[in-house]
N, C-alpha and C positions, 0 to 999 in steps of 0.2 A: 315611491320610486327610491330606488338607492342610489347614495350618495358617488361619484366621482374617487371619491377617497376611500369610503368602503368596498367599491372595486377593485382597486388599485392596492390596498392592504390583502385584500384574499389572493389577487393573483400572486401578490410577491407572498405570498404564504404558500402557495400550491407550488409556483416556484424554487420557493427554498429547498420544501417538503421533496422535488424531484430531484435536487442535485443532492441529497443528503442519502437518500435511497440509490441514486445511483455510484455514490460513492462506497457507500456501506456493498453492492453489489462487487464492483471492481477489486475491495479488498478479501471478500468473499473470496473469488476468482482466483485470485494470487494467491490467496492461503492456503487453497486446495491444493495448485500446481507448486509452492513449494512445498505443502507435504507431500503430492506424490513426485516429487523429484526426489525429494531425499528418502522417500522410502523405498522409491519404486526402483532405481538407477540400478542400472545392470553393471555398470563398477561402483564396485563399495567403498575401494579408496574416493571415488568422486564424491559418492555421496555422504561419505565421512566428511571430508574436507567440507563440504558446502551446508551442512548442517553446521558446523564448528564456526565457518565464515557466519553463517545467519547469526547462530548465538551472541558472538563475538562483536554482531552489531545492535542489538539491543537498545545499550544503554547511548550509543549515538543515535540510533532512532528516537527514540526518548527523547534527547534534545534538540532533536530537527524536529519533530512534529510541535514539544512545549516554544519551542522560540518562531514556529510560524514558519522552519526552513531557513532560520539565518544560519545554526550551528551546524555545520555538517563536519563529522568525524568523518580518518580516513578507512575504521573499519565498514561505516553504511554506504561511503562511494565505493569499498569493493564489493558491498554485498550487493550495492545497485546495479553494477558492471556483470559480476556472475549471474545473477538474477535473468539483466535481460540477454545476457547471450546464451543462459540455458533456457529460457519460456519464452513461448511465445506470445502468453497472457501479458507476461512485465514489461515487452517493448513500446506496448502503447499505454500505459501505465505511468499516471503520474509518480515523482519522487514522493508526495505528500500521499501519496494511494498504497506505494511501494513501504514506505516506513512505516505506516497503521499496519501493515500487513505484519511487515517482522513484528512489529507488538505483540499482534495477535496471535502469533508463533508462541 
């Protein structure tokens, strides 16, 4: 018979295992919809500018995701602000889902 605790360690194991997969999925999602927003965008001033916004947020991504979400630059709150008023993928989209995204940009 298995132990109470050996239970209790695989579920929080399969657990972890689904929030890490679903997170990995989320920025998947976003990565897509910003590249086809900045490539796909029928103005190309727009989608100039908002490729420039993403880059430009980077290195504040960076320190929002290393510090846990305490650093936030005010380039990654405008690239969060653009983001979810241009997708409809980034509105339900956490800030920690949204900055791994620009990374992965």
């Amino acid at each position: 018979m298995r132990s109470p605790l050996f239970v209790a360690a695989i579920l929080s194991l399969i657990s972890a295992t689904s929030q890490a997969q679903t997170l990995v999925a989320t920025s998947n999602i976003i990565v897509r919809a910003i590249d086809r927003s900045v490539d796909f965008t029928s103005d190309t001033t727009t989608s100039i500018r908002d490729a420039k916004l993403i880059r430009a947020a980077h290195n504040d991504a960076a320190s929002f995701v290393a510090s846990d979400g305490d650093i936030r630059g005010a380039n990654l709150e405008a690239a969060f602000a653009r983001l979810r008023e241009h997708l409809p993928e980034a509105r339900a989209a956490s800030d920690q889902a949204l900055a791994e995204a620009i990374l992965a940009r």
